[in-house]
C-alpha positions in Angstrom: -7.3 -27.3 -15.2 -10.1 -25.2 -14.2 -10.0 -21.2 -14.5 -11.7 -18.7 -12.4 -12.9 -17.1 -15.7 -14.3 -13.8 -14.3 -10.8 -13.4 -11.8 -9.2 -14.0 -14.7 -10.5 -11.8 -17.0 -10.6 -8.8 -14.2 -7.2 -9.5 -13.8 -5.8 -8.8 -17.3 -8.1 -5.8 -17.3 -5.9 -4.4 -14.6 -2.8 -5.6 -16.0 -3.9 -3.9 -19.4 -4.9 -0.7 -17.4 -1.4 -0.7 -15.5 0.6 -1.0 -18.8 -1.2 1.8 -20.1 -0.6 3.9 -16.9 3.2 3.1 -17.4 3.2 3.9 -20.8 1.4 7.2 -20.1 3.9 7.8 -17.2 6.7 7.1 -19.5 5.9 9.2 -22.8 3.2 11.8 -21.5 3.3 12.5 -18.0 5.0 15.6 -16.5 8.1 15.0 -14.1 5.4 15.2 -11.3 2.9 13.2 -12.3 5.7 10.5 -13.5 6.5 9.4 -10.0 2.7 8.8 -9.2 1.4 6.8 -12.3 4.8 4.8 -12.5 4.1 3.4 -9.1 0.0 2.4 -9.4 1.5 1.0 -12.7 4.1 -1.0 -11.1 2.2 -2.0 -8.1 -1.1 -2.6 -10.2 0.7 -5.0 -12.5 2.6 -7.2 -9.9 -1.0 -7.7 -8.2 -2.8 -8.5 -11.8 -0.5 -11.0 -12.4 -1.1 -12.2 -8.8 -4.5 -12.5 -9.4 -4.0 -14.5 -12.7 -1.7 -17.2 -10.5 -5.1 -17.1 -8.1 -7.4 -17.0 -11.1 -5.4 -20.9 -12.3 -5.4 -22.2 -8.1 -9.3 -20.8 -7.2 -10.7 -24.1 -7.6 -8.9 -25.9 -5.0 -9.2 -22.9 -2.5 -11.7 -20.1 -1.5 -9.2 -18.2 0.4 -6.7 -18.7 -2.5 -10.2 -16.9 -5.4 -10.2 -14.2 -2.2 -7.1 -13.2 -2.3 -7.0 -13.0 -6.2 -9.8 -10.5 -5.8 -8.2 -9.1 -2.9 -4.9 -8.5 -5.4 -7.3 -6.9 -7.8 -9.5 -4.6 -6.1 -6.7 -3.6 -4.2 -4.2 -2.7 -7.1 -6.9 -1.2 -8.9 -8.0 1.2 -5.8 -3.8 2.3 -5.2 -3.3 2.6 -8.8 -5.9 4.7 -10.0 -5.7 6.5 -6.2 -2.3 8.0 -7.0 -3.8 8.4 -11.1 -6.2 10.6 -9.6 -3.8 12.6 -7.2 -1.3 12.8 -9.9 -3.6 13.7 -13.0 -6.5 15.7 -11.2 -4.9 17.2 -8.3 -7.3 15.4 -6.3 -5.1 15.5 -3.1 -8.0 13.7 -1.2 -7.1 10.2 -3.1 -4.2 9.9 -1.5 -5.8 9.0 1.7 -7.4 6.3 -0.2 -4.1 4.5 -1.8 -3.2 3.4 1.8 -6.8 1.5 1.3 -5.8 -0.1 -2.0 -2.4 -1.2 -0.5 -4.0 -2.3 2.5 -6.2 -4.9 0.3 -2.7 -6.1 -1.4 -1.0 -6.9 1.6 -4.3 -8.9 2.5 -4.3 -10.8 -0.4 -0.6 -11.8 0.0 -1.4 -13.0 3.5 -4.7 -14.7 2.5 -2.9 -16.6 -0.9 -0.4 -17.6 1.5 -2.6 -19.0 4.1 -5.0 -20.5 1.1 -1.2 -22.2 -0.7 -0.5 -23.1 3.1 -3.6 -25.8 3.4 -3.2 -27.2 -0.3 -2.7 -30.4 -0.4 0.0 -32.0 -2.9 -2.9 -33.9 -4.5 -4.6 -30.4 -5.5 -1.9 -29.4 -7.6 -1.3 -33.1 -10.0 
């Protein structure tokens, strides 16, 4: 099996990033700022670990490696969004999550439509 090494890669990044964000929420963050960084965490992580199930399917599907990036810009652009709102009081960055979760609900369309067209013979 073939691994779309840089997707892959990019995608543990944000998966390490998110973790780190939840711990952070968890132990060190005001009640506030809890709410904020819990949810980039949880959303971040759910589309890293998209992108590694992409990262494993890219070669048999551009729109499947698109939607992996997709998963990744996007969770990366809604998590640190609502880090930045939360931990700077930039209030401005919340009209920029709806961007990030606008690139996640892409990518779930576009892995769908990429899984859609695979053939049985892609996956043996």
């Amino acid at each position: 099996m073939t691994v779309s090494r840089n997707l892959a890669v990019t995608a543990c990044g944000l998966g390490a990033l998110c973790v780190l964000l939840g711990a952070f929420a968890a132990h060190g963050a005001g009640p506030q700022v809890k709410t904020l960084l819990t949810t980039g965490a949880h959303y971040g992580l759910i589309h890293a670990l998209l992108a590694v199930v992409a990262a494993t399917l890219a070669q048999h599907s551009a729109a499947i490696r698109w939607a992996g990036w997709l998963a990744v810009v996007g969770g990366a652009v809604f998590a640190l969004a609502l880090t930045l709102v939360g931990m700077a009081g930039l209030s401005i960055m919340g009209a920029v999550a709806p961007i990030g979760g606008l690139l996640m609900v892409a990518a779930w369309l576009l892995f769908a439509f990429g899984a859609f067209r695979l053939r049985p013979s892609d996956l043996s």
